[in-house]
PDB file with SEQRES, HELIX, SHEET and CRYST1 records, atoms N, CA, C and O in Angstrom:
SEQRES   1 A   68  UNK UNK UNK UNK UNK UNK UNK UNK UNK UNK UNK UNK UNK          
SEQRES   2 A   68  UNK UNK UNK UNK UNK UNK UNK UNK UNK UNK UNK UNK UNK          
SEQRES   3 A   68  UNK UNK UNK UNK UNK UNK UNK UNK UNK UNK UNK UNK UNK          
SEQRES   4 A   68  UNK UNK UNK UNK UNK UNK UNK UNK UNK UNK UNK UNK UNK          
SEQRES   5 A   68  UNK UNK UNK UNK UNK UNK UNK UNK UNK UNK UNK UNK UNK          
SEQRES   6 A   68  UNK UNK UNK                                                  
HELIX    1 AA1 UNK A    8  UNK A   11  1                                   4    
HELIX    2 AA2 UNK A   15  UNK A   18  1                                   4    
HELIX    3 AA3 UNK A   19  UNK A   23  3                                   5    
HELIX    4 AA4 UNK A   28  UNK A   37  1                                  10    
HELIX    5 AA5 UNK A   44  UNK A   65  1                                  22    
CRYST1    1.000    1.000    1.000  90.00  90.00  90.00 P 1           1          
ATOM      1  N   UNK A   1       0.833  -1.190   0.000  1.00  0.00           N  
ATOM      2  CA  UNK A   1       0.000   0.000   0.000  1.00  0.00           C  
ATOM      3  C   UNK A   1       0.880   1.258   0.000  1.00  0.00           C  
ATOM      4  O   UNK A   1       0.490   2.287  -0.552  1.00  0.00           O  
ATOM      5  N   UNK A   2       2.097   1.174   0.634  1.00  0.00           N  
ATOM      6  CA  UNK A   2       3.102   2.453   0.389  1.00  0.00           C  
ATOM      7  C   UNK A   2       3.645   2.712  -1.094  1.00  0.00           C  
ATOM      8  O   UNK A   2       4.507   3.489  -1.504  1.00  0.00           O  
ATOM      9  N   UNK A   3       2.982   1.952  -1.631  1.00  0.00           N  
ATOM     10  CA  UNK A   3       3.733   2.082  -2.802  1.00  0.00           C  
ATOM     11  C   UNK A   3       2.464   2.885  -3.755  1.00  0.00           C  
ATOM     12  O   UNK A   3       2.672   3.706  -4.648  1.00  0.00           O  
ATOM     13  N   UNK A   4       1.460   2.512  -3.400  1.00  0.00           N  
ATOM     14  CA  UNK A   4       0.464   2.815  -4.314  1.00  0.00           C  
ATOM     15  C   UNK A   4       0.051   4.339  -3.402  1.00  0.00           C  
ATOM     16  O   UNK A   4      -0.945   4.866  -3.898  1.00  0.00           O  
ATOM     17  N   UNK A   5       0.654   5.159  -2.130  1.00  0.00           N  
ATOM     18  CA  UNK A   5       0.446   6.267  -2.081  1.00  0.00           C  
ATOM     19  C   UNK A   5       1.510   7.094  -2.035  1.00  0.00           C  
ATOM     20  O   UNK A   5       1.457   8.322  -1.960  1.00  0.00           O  
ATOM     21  N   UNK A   6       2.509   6.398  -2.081  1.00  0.00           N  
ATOM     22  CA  UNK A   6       3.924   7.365  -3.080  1.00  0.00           C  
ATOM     23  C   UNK A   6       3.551   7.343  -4.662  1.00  0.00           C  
ATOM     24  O   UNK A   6       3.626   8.506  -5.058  1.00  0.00           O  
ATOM     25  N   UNK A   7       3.221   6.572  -5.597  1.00  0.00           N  
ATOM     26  CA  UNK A   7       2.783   6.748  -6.902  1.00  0.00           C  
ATOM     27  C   UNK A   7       1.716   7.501  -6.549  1.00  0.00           C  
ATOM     28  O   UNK A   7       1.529   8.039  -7.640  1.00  0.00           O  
ATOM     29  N   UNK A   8       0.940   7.910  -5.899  1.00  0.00           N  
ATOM     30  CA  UNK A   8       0.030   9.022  -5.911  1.00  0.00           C  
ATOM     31  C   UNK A   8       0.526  10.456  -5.652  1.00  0.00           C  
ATOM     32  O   UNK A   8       0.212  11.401  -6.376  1.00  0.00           O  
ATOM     33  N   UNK A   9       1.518  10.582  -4.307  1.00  0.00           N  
ATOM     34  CA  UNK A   9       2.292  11.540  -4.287  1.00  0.00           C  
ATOM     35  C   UNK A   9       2.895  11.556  -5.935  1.00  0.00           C  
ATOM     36  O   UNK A   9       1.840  11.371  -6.541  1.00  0.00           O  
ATOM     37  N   UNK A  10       3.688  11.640  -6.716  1.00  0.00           N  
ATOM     38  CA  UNK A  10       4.264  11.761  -7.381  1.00  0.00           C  
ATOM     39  C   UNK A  10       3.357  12.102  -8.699  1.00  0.00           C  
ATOM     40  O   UNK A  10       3.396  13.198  -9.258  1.00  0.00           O  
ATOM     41  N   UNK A  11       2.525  10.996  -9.121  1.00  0.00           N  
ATOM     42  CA  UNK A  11       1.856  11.205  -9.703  1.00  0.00           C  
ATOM     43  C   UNK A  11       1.046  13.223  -9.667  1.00  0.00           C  
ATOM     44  O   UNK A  11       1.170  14.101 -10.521  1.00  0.00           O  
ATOM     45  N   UNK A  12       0.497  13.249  -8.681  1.00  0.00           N  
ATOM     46  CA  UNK A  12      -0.175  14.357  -8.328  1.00  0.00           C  
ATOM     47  C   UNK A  12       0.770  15.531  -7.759  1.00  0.00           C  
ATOM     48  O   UNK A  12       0.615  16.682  -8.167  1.00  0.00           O  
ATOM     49  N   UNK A  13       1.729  15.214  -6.828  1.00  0.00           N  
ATOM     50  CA  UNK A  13       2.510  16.541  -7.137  1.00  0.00           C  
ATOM     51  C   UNK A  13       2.690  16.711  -5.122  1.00  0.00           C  
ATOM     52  O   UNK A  13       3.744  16.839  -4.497  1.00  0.00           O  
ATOM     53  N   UNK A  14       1.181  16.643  -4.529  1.00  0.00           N  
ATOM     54  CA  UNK A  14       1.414  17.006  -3.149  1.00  0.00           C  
ATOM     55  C   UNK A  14       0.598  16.050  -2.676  1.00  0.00           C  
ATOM     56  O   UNK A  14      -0.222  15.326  -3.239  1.00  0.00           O  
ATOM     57  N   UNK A  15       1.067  16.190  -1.154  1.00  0.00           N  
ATOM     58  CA  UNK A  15       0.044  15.307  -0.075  1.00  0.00           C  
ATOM     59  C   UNK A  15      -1.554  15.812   0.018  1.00  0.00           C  
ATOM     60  O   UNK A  15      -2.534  15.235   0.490  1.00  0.00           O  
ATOM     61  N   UNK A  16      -1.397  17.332  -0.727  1.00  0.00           N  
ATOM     62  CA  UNK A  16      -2.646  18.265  -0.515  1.00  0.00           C  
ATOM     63  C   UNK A  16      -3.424  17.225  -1.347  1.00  0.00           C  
ATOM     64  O   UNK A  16      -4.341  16.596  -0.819  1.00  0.00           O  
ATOM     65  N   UNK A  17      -2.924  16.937  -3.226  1.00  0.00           N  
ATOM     66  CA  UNK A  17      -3.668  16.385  -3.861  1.00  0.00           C  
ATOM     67  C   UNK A  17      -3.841  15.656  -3.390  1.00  0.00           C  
ATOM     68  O   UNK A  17      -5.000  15.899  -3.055  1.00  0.00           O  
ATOM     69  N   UNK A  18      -3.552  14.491  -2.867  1.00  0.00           N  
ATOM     70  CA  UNK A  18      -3.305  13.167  -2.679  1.00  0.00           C  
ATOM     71  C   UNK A  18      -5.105  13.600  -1.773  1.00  0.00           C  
ATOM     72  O   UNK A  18      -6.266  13.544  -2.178  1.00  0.00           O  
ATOM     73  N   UNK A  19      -4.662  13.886  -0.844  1.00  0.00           N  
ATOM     74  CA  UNK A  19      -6.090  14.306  -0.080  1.00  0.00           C  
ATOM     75  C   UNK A  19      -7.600  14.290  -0.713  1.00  0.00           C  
ATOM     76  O   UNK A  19      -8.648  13.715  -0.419  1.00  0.00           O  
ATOM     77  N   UNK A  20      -7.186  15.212  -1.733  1.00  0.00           N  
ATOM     78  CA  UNK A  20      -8.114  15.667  -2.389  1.00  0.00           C  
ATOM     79  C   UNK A  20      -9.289  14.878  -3.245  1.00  0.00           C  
ATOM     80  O   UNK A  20     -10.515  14.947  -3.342  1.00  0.00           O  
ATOM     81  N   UNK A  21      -8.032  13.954  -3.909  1.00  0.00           N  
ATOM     82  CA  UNK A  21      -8.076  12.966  -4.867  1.00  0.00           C  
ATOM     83  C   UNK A  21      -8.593  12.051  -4.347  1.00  0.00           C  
ATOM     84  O   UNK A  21      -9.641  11.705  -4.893  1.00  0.00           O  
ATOM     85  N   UNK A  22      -8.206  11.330  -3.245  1.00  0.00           N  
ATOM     86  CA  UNK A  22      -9.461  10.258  -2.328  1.00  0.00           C  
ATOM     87  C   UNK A  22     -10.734  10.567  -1.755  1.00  0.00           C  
ATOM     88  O   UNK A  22     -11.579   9.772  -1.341  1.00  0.00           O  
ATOM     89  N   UNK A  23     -10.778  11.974  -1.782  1.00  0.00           N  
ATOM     90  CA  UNK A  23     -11.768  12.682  -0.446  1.00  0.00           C  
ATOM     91  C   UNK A  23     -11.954  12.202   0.915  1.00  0.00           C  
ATOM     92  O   UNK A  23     -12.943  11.822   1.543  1.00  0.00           O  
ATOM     93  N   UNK A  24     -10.673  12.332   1.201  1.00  0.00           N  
ATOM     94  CA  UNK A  24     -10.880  12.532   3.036  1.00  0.00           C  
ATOM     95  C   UNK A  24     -10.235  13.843   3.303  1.00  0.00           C  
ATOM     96  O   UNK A  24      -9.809  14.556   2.393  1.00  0.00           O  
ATOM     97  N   UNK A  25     -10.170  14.139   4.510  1.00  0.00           N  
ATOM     98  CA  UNK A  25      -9.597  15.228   5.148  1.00  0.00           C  
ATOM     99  C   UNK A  25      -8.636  14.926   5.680  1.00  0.00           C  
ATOM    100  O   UNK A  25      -8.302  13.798   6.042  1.00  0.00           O  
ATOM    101  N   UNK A  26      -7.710  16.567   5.859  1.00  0.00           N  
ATOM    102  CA  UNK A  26      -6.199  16.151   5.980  1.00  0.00           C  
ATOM    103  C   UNK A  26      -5.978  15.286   7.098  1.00  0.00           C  
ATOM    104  O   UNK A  26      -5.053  14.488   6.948  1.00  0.00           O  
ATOM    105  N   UNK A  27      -6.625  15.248   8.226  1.00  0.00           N  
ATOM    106  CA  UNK A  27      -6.083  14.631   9.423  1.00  0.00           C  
ATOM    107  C   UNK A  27      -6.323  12.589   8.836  1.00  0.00           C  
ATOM    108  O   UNK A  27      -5.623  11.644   9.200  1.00  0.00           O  
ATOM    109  N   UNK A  28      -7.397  12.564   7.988  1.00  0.00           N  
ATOM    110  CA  UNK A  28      -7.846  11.217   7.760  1.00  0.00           C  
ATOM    111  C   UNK A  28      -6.935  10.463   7.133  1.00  0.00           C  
ATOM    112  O   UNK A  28      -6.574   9.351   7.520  1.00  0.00           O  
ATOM    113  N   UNK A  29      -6.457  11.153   5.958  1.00  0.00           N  
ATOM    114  CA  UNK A  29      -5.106  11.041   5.287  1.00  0.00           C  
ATOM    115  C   UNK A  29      -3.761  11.173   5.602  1.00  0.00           C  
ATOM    116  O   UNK A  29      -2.784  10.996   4.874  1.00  0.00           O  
ATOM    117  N   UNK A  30      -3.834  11.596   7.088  1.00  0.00           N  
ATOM    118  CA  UNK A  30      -2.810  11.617   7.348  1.00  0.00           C  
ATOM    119  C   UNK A  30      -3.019  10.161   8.579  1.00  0.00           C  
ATOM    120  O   UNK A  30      -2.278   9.296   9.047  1.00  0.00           O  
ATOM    121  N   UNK A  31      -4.117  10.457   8.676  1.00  0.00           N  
ATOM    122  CA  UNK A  31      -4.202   8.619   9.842  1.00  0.00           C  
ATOM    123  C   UNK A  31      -3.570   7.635   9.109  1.00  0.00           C  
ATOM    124  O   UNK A  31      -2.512   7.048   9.337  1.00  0.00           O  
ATOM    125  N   UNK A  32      -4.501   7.513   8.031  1.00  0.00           N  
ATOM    126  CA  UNK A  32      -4.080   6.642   6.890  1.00  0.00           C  
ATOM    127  C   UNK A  32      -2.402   6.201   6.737  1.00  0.00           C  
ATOM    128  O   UNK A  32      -1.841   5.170   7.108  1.00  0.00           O  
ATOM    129  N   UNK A  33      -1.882   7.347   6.076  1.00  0.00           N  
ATOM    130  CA  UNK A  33      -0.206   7.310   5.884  1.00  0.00           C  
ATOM    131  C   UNK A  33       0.454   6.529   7.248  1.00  0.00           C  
ATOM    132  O   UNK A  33       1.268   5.607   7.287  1.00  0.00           O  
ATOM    133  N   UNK A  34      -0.283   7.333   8.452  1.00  0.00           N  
ATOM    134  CA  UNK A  34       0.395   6.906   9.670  1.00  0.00           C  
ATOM    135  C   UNK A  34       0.447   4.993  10.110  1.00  0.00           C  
ATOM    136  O   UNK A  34       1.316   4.299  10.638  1.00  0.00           O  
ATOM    137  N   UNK A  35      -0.825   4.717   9.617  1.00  0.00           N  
ATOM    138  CA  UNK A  35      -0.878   3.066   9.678  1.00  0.00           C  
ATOM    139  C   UNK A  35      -0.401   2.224   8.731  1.00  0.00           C  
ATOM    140  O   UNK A  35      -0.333   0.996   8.680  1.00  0.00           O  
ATOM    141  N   UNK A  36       0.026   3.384   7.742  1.00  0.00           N  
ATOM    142  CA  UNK A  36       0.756   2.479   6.236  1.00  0.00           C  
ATOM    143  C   UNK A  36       2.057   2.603   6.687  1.00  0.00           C  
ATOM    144  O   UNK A  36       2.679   1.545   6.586  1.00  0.00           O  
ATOM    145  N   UNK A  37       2.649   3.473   7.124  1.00  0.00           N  
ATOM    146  CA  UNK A  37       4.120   3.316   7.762  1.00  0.00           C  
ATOM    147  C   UNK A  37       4.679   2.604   9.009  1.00  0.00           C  
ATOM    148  O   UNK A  37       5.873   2.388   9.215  1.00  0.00           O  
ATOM    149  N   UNK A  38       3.425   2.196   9.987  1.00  0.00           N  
ATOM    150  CA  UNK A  38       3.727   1.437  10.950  1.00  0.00           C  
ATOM    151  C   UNK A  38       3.311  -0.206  10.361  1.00  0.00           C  
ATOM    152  O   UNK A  38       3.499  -1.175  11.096  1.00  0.00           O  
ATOM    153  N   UNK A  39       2.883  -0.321   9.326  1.00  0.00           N  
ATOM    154  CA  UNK A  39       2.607  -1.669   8.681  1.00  0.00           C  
ATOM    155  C   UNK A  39       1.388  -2.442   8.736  1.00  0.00           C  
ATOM    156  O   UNK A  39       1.093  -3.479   8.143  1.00  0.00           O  
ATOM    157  N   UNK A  40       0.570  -1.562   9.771  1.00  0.00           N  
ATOM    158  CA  UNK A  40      -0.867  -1.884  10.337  1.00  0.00           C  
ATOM    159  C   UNK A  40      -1.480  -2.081   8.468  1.00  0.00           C  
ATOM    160  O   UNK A  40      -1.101  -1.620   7.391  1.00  0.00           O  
ATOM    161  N   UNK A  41      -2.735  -3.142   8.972  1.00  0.00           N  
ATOM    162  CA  UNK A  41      -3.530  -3.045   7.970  1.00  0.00           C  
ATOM    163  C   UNK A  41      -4.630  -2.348   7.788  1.00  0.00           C  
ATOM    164  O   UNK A  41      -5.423  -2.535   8.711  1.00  0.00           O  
ATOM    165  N   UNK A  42      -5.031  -1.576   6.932  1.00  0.00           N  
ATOM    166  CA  UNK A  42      -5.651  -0.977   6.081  1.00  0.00           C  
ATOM    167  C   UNK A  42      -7.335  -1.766   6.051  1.00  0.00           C  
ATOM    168  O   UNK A  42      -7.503  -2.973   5.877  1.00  0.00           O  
ATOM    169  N   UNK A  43      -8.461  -0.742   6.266  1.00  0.00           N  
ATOM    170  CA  UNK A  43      -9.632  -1.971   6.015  1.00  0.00           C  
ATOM    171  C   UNK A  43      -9.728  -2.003   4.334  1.00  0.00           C  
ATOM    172  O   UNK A  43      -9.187  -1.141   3.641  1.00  0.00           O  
ATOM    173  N   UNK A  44     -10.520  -3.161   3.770  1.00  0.00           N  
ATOM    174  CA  UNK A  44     -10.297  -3.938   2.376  1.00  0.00           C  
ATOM    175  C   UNK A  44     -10.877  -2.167   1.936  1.00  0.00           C  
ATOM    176  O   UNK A  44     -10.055  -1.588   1.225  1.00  0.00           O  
ATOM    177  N   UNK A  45     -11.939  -1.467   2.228  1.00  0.00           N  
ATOM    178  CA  UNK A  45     -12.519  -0.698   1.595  1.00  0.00           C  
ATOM    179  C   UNK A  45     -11.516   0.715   1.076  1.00  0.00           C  
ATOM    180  O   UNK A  45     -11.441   1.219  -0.045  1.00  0.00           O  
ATOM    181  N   UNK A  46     -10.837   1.088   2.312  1.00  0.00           N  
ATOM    182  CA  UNK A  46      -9.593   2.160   1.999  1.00  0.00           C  
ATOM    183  C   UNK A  46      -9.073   1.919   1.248  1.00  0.00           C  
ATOM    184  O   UNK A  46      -9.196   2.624   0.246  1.00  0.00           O  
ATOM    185  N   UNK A  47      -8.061   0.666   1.211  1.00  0.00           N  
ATOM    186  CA  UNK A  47      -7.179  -0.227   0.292  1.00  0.00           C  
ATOM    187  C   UNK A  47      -7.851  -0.236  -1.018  1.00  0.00           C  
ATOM    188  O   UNK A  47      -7.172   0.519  -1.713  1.00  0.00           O  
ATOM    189  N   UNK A  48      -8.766  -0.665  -1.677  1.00  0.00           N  
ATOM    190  CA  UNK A  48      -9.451  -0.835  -2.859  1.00  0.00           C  
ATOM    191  C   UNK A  48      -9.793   1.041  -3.215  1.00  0.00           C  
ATOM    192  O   UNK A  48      -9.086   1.443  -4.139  1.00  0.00           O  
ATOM    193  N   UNK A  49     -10.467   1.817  -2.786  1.00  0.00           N  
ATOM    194  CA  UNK A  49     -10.606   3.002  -3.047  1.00  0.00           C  
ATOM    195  C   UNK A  49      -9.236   3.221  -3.739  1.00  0.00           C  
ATOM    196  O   UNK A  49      -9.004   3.250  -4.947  1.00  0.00           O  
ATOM    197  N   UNK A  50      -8.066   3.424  -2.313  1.00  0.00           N  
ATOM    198  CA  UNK A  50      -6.493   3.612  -3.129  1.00  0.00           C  
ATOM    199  C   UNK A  50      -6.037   3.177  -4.464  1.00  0.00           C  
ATOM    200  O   UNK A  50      -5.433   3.897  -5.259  1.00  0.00           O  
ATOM    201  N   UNK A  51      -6.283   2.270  -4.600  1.00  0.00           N  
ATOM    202  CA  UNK A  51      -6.116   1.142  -5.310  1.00  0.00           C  
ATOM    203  C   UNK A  51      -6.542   1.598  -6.793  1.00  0.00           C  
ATOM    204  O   UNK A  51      -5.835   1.614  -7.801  1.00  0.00           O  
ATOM    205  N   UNK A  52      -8.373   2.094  -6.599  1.00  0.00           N  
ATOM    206  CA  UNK A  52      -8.665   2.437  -7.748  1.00  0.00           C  
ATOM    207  C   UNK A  52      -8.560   4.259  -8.201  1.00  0.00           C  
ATOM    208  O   UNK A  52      -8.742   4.746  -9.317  1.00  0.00           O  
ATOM    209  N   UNK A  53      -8.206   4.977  -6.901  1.00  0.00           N  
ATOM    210  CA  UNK A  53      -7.987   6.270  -7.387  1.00  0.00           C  
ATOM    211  C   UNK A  53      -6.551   6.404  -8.109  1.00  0.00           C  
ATOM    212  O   UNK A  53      -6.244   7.218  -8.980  1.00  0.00           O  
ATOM    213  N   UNK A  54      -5.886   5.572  -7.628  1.00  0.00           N  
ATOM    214  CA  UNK A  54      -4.208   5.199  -8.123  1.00  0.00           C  
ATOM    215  C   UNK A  54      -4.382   5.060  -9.690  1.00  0.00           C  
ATOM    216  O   UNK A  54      -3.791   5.789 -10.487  1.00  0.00           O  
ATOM    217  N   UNK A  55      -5.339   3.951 -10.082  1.00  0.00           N  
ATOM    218  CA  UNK A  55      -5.472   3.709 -11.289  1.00  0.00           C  
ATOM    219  C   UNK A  55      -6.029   4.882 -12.275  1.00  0.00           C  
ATOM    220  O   UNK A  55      -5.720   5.073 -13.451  1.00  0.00           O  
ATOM    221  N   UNK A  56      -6.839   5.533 -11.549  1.00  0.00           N  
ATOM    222  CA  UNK A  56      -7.745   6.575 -12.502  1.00  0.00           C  
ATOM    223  C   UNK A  56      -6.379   7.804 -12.514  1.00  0.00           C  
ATOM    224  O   UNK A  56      -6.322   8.589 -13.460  1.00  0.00           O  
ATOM    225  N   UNK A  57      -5.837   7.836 -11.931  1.00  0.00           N  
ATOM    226  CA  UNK A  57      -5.010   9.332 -11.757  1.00  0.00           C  
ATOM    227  C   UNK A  57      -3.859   8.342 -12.960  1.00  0.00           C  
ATOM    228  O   UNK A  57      -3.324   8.990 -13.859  1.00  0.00           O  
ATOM    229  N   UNK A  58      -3.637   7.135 -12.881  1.00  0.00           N  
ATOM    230  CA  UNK A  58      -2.294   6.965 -14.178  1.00  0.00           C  
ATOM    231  C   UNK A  58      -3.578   7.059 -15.233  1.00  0.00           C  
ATOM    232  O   UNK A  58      -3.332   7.824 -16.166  1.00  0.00           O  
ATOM    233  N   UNK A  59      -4.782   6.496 -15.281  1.00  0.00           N  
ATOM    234  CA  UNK A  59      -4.830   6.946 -16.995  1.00  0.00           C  
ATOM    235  C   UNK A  59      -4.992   8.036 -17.293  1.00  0.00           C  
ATOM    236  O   UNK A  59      -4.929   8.381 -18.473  1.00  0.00           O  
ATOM    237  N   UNK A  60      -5.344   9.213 -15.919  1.00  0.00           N  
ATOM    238  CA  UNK A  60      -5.076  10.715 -16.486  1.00  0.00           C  
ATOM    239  C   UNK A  60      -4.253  11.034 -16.806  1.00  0.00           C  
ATOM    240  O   UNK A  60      -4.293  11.785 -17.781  1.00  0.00           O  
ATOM    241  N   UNK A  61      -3.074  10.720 -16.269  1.00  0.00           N  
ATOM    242  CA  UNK A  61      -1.709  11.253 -16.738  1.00  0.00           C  
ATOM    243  C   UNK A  61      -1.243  10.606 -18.105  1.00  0.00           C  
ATOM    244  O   UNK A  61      -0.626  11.255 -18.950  1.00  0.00           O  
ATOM    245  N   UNK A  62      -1.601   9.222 -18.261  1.00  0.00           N  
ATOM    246  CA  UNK A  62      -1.814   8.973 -19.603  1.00  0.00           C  
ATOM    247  C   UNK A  62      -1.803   9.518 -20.619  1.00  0.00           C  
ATOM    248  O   UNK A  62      -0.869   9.757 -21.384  1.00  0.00           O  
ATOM    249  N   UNK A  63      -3.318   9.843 -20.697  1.00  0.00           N  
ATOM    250  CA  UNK A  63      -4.237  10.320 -21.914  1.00  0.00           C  
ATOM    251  C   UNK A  63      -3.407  12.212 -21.524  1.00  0.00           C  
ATOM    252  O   UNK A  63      -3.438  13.083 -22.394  1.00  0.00           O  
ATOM    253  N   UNK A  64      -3.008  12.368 -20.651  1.00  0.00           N  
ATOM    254  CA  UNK A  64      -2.854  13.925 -20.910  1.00  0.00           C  
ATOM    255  C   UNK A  64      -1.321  14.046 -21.504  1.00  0.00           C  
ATOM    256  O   UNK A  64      -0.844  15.147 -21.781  1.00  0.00           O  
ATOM    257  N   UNK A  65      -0.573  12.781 -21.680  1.00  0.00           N  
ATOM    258  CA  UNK A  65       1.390  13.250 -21.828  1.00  0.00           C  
ATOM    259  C   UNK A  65       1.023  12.257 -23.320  1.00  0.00           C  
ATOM    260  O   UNK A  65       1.834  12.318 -24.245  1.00  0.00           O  
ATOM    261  N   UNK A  66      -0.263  11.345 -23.464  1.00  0.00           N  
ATOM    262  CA  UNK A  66      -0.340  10.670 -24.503  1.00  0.00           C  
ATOM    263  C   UNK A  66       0.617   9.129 -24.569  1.00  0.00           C  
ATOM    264  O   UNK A  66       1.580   8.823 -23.866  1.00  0.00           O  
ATOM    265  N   UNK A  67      -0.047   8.330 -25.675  1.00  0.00           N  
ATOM    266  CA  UNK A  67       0.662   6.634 -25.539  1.00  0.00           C  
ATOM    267  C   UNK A  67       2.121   6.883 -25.774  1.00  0.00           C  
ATOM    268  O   UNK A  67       2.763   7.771 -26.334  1.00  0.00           O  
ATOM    269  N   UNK A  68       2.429   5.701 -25.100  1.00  0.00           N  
ATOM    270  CA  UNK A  68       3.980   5.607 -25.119  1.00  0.00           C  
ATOM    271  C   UNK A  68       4.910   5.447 -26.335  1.00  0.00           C  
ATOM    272  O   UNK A  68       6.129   5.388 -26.176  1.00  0.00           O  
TER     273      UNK A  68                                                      
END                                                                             
C-alpha cells in the first residue's frame, strides 16, 4: 500500500492532492499514511478506493502526456 500512495504523491505533485483525490480530510489522510508506515492493515474498503484512485489518476496522466 506504500507504494500505491507514493505513486500518488508523485503522480499528483502534493500530499494536498493526494487528499483531495481520495476525499478525506487532511487529518484522515494523514491517519491513513500513519498506519501504512507502521505496517498496520488498512480496512479492504480504503485499500481498494487507493487502489482504484491510483489507477484513474495513471490513466489521467496517460491520456494527458499521450501513448507511449
Amino acid at each position: 500500500m506504500w507504494e500505491a500512495i507514493n505513486s500518488l504523491f508523485c503522480l499528483l505533485g502534493s500530499h494536498g492532492e493526494v487528499t483531495e483525490k481520495l476525499g478525506y480530510t487532511d487529518r484522515q489522510y494523514r491517519n491513513i499514511r500513519r498506519k501504512i508506515e507502521r505496517g498496520e492493515e488498512l480496512p479492504p474498503r480504503i485499500s481498494k478506493l487507493i487502489d482504484a484512485k491510483l489507477q484513474e489518476a495513471q490513466l489521467e496522466a496517460e491520456a494527458s502526456y499521450g501513448p507511449k
